[in-house]
Each structure stands twice: as C-alpha cells, then as structure tokens.
C-alpha positions as CSV (number, residue, x, y, z in Angstrom):
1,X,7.1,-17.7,-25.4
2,X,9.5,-15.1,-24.6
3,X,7.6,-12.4,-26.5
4,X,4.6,-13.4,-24.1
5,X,6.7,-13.1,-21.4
6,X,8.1,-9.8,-22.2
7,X,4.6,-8.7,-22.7
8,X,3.4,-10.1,-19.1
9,X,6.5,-7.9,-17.9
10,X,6.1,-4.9,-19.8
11,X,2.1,-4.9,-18.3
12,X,3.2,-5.5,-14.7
13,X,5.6,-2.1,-15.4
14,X,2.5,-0.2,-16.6
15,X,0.8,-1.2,-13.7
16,X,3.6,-0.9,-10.9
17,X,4.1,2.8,-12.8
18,X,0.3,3.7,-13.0
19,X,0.6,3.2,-8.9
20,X,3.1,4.7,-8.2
21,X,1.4,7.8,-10.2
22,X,-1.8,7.2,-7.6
23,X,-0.4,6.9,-4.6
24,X,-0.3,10.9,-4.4
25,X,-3.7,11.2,-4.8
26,X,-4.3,8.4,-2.5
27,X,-2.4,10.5,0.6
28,X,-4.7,13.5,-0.7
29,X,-7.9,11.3,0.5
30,X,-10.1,12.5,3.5
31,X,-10.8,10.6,5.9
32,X,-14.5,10.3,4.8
33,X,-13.3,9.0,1.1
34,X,-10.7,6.4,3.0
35,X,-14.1,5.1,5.2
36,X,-16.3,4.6,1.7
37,X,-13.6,2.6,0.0
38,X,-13.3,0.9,3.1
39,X,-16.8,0.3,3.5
40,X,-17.8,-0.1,-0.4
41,X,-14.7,-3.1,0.4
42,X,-16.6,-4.7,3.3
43,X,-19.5,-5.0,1.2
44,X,-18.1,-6.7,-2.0
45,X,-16.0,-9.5,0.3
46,X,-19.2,-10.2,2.0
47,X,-21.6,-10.0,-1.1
48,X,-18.7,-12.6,-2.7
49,X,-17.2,-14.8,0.0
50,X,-19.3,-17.9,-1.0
51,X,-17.4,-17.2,-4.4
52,X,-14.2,-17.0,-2.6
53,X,-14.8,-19.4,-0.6
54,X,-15.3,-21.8,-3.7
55,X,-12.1,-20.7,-5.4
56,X,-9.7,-21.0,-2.3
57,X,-11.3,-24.1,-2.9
58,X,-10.4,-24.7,-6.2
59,X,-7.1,-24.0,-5.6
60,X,-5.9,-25.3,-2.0
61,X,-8.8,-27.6,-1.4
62,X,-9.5,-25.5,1.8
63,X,-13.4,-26.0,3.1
64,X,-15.8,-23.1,3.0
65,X,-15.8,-22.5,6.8
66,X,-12.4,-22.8,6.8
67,X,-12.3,-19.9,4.5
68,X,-14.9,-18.3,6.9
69,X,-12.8,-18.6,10.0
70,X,-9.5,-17.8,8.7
71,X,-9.7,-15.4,5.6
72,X,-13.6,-13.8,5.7
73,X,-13.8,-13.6,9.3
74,X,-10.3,-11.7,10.2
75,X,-10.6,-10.0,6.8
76,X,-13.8,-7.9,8.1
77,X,-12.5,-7.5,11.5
78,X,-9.7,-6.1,9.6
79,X,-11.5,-3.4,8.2
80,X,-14.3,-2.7,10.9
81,X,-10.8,-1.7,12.8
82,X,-9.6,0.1,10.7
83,X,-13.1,2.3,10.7
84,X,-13.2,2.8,13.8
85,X,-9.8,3.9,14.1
86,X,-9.2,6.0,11.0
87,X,-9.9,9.1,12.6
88,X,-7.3,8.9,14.9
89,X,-4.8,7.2,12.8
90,X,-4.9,10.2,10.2
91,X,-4.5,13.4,12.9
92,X,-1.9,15.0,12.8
93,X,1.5,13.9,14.4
C-alpha cells in the first residue's frame, strides 16, 4: 500500500514539475494560439457535456439540466469572455 502510494506521489511530482517546465512557453503564446485552445476547449465541453452530465451524475446524483445550468452553461460563458476579451487583457501594461 505504501509503495502504491509513494508511486501516486512520485507521479503527481512529475506532473506538478513537467508544469512548471510549460508554464514558460505558455506566457510565450500569442494571442491567436491562447483563442484556438480556447476555442478547440469550447468545442470538446459541448461535444461531451451529455457525458459530463452523466458522470456528475454518477458521482453527486446531480440532474442533467442541472449540470446545464450550473457547470455547461457558465462554463461557455466563461470562455466566450474570455475571447472576446483576450485582446485587451494581453496589451501591454
């Protein structure tokens, strides 16, 4: 159990270092690149939110339009904000 545990840990470093690693390149990202992620994002959530929607399910026992309403919904608007406003978010200070 503990050697399973130490493993679970030792990934979780990997990652967390691996990130940290990125996060350079990430600041390097135009503002076009930042709006494909973004958008590419959108896309999956809405192409998989009946799947979501079952496994928030699963877990909390929280109906489908729930999900919609609060998680999809704000989720989107979320991003469709952040789209708009990316422009003026990354000029220069």
């Amino acid at each position: 159990m503990e050697e399973k545990l130490q493993g679970q840990i030792d990934e979780i470093s990997r990652i967390f270092k691996l990130q940290q690693e990125y996060k350079h390149q990430l600041r390097q990202a135009t503002a076009k690149e930042r709006k494909d992620k973004l958008k590419r994002l959108m896309a999956v959530i809405l192409e998989n939110s009946e799947a979501i929607g079952e496994a928030i399910y699963k877990d909390f026992r929280k109906p489908y339009e729930e999900v919609l309403v609060t998680e999809i919904v704000p989720l989107i608007s979320s991003i469709k904000h952040s789209l708009k406003n990316l422009n003026n978010w990354m000029k220069p200070k």
